[in-house]
C-alpha positions in Angstrom: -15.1 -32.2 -1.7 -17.0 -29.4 -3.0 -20.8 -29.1 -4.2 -22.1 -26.7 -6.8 -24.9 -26.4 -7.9 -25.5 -24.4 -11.5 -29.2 -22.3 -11.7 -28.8 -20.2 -15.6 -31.9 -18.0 -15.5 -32.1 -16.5 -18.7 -33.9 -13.3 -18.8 -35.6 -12.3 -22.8 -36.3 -8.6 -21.8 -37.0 -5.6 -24.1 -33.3 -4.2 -23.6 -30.7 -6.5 -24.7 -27.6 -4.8 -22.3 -29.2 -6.9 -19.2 -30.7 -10.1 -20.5 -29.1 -12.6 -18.6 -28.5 -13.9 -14.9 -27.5 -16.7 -13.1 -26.9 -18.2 -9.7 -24.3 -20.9 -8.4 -24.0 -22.5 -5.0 -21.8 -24.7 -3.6 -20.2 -25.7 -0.1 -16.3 -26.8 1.2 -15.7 -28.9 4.3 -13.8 -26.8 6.6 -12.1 -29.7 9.2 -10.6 -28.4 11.9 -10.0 -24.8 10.3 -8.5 -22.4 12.1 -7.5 -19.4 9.5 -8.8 -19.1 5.8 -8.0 -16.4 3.4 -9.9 -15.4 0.6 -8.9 -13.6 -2.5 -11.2 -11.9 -4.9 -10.1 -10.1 -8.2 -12.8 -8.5 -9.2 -15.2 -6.1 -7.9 -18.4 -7.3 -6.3 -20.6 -7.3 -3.3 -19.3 -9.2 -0.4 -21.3 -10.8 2.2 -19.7 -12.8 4.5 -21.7 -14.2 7.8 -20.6 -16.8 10.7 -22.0 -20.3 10.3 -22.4 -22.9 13.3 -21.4 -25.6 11.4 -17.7 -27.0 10.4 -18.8 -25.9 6.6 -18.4 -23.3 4.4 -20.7 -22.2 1.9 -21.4 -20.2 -0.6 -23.7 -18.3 -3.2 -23.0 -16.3 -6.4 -25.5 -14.9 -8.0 -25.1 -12.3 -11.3 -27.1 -10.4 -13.2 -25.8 -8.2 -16.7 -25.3 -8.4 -20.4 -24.3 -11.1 -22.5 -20.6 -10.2 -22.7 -20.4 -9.6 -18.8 -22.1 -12.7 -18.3 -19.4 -14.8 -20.6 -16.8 -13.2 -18.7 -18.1 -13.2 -15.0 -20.4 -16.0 -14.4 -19.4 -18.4 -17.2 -15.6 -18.4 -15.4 -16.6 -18.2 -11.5 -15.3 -21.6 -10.5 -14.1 -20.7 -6.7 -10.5 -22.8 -6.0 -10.5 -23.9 -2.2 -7.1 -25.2 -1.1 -7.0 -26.6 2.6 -3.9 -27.5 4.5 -4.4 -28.4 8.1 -5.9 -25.8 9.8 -5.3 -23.3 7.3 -7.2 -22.9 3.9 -7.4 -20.4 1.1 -9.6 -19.6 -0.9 -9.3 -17.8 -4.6 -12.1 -16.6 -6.9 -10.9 -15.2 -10.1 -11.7 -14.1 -14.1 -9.8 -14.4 -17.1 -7.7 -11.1 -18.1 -9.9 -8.5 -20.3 -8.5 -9.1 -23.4 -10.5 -7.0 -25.7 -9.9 -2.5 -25.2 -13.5 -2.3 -26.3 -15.7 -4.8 -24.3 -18.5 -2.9 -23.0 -19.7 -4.8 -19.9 -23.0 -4.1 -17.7 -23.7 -5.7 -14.6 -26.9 -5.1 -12.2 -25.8 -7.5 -10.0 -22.4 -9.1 -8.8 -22.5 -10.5 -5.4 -20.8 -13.3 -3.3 -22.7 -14.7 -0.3 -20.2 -16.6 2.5 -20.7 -18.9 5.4 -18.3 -19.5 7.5 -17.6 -21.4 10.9 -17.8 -17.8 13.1 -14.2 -19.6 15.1 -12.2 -19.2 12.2 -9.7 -16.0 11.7 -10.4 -14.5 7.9 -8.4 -12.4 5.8 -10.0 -11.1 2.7 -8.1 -9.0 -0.5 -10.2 -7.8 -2.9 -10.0 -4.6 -5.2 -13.2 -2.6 -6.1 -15.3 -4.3 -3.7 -18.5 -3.7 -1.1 -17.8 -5.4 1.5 -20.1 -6.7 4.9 -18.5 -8.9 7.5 -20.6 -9.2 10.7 -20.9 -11.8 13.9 -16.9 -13.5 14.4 -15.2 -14.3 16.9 -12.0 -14.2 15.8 -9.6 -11.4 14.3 -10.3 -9.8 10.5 -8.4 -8.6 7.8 -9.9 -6.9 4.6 -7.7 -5.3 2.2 -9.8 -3.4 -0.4 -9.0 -0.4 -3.1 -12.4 1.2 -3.7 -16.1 0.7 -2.5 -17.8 0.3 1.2 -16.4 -1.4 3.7 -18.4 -2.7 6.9 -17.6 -5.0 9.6 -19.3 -5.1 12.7 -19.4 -7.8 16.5 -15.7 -9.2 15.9 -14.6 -10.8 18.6 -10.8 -9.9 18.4 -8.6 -7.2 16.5 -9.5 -6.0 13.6 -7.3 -4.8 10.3 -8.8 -2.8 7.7 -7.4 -1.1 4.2 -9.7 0.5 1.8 -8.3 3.8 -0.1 -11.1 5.3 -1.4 -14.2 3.7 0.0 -16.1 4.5 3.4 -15.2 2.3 5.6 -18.3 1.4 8.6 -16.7 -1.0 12.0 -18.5 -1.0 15.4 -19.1 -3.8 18.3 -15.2 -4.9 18.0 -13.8 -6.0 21.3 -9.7 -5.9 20.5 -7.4 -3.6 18.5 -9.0 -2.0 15.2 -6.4 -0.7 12.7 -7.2 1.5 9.7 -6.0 3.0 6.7 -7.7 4.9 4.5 -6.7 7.5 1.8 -9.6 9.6 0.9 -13.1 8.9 2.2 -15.8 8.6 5.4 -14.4 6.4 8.6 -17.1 5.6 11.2 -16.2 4.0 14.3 -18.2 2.9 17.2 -18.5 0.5 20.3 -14.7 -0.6 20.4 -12.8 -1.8 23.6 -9.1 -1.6 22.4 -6.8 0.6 20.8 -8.2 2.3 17.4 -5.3 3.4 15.2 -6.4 5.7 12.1 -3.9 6.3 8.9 -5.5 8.5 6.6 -5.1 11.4 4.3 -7.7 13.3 3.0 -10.6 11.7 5.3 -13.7 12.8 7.8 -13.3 10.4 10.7 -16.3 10.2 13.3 -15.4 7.4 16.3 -17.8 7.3 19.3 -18.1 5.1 22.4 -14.1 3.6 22.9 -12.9 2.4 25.5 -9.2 2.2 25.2 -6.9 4.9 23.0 -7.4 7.0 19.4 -3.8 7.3 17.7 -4.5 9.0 14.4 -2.9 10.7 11.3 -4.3 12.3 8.5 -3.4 15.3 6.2 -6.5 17.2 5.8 -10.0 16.3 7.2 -12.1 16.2 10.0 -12.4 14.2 13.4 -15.4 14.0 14.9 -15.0 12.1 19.0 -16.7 11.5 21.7 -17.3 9.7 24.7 -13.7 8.5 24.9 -12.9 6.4 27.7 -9.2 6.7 27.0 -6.7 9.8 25.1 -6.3 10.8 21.4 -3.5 11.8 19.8 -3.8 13.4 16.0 -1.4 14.1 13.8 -1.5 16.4 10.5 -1.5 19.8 8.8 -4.6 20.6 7.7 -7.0 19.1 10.4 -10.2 20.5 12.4 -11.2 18.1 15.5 -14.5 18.4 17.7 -13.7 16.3 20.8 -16.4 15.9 23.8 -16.1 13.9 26.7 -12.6 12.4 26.6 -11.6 10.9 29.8 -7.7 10.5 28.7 -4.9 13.1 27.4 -5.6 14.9 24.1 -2.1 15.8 22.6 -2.5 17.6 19.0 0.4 18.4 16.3 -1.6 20.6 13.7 -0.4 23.5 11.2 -3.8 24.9 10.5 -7.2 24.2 11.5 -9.6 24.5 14.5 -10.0 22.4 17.6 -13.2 22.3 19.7 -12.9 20.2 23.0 -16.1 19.9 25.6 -14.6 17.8 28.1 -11.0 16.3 28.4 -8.6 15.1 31.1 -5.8 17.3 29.6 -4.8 19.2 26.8 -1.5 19.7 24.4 -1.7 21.3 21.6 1.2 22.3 19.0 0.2 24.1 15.2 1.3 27.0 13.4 -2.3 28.5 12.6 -4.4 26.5 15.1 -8.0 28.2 16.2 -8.5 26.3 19.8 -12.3 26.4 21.9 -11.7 24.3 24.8 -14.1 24.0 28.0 -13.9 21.3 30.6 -10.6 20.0 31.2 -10.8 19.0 34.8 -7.2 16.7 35.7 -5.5 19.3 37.1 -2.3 18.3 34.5 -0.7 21.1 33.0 -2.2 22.1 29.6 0.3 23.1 27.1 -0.4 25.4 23.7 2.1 26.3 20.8 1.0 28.4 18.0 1.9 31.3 15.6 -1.2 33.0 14.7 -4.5 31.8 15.8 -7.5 32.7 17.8 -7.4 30.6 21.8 -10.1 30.7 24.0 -10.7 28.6 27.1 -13.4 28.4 29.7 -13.7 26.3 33.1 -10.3 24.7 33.4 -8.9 23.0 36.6 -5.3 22.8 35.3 -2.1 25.1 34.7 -2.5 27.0 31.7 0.8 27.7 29.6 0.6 29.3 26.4 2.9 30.4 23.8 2.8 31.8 20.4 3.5 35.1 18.0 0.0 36.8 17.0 -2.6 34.6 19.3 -6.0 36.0 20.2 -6.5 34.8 24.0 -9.3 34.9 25.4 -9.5 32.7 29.3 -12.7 32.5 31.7 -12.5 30.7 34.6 -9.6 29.0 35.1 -8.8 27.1 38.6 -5.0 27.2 37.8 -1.8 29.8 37.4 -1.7 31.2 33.6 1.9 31.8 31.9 1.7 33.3 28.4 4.6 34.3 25.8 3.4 36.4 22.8 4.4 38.9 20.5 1.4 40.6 19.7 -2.5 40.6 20.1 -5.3 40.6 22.5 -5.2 39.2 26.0 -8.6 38.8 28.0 -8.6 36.9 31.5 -11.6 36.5 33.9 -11.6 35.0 36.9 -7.7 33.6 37.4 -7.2 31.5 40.7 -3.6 31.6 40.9 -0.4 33.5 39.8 0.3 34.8 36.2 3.0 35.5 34.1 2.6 37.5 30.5 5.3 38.6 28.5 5.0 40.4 25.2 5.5 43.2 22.8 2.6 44.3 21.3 -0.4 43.1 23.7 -3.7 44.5 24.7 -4.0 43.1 28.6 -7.0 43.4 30.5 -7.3 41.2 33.3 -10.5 40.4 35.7 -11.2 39.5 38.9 -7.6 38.1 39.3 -7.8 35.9 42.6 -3.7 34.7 42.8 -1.6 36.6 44.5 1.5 37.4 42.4 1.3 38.5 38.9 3.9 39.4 35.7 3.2 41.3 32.9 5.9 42.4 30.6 4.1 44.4 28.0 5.8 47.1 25.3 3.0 48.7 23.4 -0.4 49.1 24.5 -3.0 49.4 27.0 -2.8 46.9 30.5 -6.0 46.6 32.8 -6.0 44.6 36.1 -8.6 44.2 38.3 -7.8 42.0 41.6 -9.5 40.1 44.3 -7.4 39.2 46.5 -4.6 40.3 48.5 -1.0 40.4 46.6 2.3 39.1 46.8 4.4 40.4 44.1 3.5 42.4 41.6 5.5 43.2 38.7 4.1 45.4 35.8 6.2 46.9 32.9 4.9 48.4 29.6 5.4 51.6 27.2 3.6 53.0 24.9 0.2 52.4 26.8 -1.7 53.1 29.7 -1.4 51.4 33.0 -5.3 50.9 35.3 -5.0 48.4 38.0 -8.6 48.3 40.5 -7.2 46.2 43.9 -10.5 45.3 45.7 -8.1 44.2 48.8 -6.2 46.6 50.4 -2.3 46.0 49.1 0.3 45.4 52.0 3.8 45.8 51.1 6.7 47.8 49.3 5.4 50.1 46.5 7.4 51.7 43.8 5.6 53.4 40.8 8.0 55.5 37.9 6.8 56.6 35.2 8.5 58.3 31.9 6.2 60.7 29.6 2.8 60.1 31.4 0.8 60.7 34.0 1.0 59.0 37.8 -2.7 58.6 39.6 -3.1 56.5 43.1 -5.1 55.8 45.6 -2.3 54.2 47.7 -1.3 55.7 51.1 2.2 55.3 51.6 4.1 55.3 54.8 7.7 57.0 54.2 6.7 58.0 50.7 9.2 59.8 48.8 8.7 61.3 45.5 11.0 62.2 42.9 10.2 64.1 39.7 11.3 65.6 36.8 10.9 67.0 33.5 10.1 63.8 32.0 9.4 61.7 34.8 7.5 60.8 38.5 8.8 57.9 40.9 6.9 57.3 43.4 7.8 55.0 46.6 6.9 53.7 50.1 5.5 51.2 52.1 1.7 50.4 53.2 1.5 48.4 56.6 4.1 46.2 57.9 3.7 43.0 54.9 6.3 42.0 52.5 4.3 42.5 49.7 5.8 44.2 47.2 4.8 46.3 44.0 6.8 47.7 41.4 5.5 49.3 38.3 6.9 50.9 35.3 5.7 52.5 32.6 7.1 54.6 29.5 4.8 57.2 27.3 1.4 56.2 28.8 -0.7 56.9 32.2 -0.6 54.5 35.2 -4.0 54.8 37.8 -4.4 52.5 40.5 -7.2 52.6 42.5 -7.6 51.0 46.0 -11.1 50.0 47.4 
């Protein structure tokens, strides 16, 4: 049986739009209720707080002109339906009948207690919207206004298309779509799935997985104690401290990572600034045109694209990269690497592996090593060859160049030398290794020099 209690306060103001305001109260016996649902047809402020109690309350209180007054407070008679141990609960207003009605409202807000072990599930349109303090799961379904929800208990289901939605202290599963506004996130232990569009999306402090899609925005993570995976066209991510896999399908955009377990990213026209991945799992990039730089990584490196801008520092790992054309700056390479291009400026330092590639067509290719080689396999025209080897190169040695200059430092046993017109091939052998050497070169210089 349900209690209500009618308080008209009728305010005689100077300005006639807000003269009148009112409050109602009332209260439902809950029973053994498990699950309620509540449905709400008009926009308001939503409150809804756990009670200790086996009832369920509730306060409406309004505030607005004469005309929003007749239509709002003079109609709110809440309907509460229980069956078992589920119950529903509907508040709604008679249909706007009049094109003209000029409503104004200061206040519109619905204040809810209810026992903190029951499931709820709230649909409203136009709403704000403050759940806080249950212990069992949530669902809010919303169009347009603020959504916050905060120390649930179990997982958590939010819609809201164009309002910011606020949810932190959940322990289990939070799920969220929104189209077009601000998502915050903190302080979840579960999986947080994201379904946007057009939204900036900051999450902080998770520990379990990030699965999210949106078109164009921005996501803002950190100190993830799982992976993320994005997906969408137009994105720009700043991830620090992830402890899990970072996997990125993007068209255009730019991705800034302090801190990751591993790293795979795939976008047409993707800027990437990545320092601190750590696993030792190969890390994986796919792009067409787009500035990559990476510093301090403990894991393979393989990178492909058309027009990429690479720049690499201190990598703990062998380097593979397939492009067509642009610039190509390594420093301080542990272990072998592979480039093969068309149009790439190369200049390579302090290389510490022991067998590298380069496949080069146009343009200038600089190598400085550290170490002592294995194979060594250099082709390029249209550009100078300049390779500094600060350990003495053991091994087979065969140097031709067509339309350029020959310059070493190398002293080869049984070295024979064959020129021409055109041309100079140079071969031999230093010491008794198997190393071997082979460079080639069309309409530039090669100089090696041997400390």
């Amino acid at each position: 049986m349900k209690k209500i209690v009618l308080i008209p306060i009728l305010l005689f103001i100077g300005c006639p739009l807000f003269a009148q305001s009112g409050e109602k109260n009332g209260q439902f016996g809950a029973g053994n209720l498990t699950e309620m649902l509540i449905r709400v047809d008009a926009g308001m402020e939503i409150i809804i707080e756990p009670s200790s109690s086996q009832a369920i309350t509730y306060r409406y209180t309004f505030e607005g002109n004469e005309e929003a007054y007749e239509h709002y407070f003079e109609h709110f008679e809440p309907a509460f339906d229980i069956k078992g141990a589920e119950a529903r609960l509907s508040i709604s207003f008679p249909d706007q009948r009049k094109r003209n009605t000029n409503f104004k409202v200061s206040k519109h807000t619905l204040e809810l207690n209810i026992p903190m072990n029951v499931m709820i599930g709230l649909q409203t349109r136009y709403s704000s919207v403050d759940i806080r303090g249950f212990r069992k799961g949530l669902r809010v379904e919303n169009r347009s206004g603020k959504v916050l929800v905060n120390d649930i208990k179990e997982s958590v289901m939010i819609s809201n298309d164009y309002g910011e939605v606020t949810a932190g202290e959940i322990s289990g599963d939070l799920k969220i779509t929104n189209r077009s506004s601000k998502v915050d996130v903190k302080n979840v232990i579960g999986l947080v799935q994201i379904n946007a569009e057009y939204s900036k999306i900051n999450i902080s402090a998770i520990d379990g997985d990030i699965a999210m899609t949106n078109r164009s925005g921005v996501l803002n993570a950190f100190d993830i104690r799982g992976g993320i995976r994005g997906v969408g066209p137009y994105m720009n991510y700043e991830l620090t401290n992830i402890d899990g896999e970072i996997s990125i399908d993007n068209k255009s955009g730019d991705v800034t990572i302090d801190g990751a377990r591993t790293l795979s990213v795939s976008g047409d026209y993707v800027n990437i600034f990545a320092k601190g991945v750590n696993s030792g799992i190969p890390l994986q990039i796919d792009g067409r045109s787009a500035d990559i730089r990476l510093e301090q990584i403990e894991s393979d490196i393989t990178l492909s694209g058309q027009y990429l801008n690479t720049e690499l520092t201190n990598i703990d790992g062998s380097v593979t990269i397939r492009n067509r054309s642009g610039e190509i700056t390594l420093t301080n390479i542990s272990k072998d690497l592979s480039i093969e291009g068309e149009y790439l400026e190369i200049e390579v330092n302090k290389f510490y592996g022991e067998n590298i590639s380069v496949v080069n067509r146009s343009n200038d290719v600089s190598l400085e090593t550290m170490s002592s080689l294995k194979r060594v396999f250099l082709e390029n025209q249209y550009g100078d060859i300049e390779i500094t080897l600060n350990k003495p190169f053991i091994g087979t040695v065969l140097l031709e160049n067509e339309y350029g200059d020959l310059s070493s430092d190398l002293k080869l046993a049984d070295q024979q030398v064959d020129r021409s017109d055109n041309s100079i091939n140079i071969s031999g052998k230093t010491g008794d290794g198997d190393g071997k050497l082979s460079i080639r070169n069309k309409s530039g210089d090669i100089q090696i020099r041997s400390n």
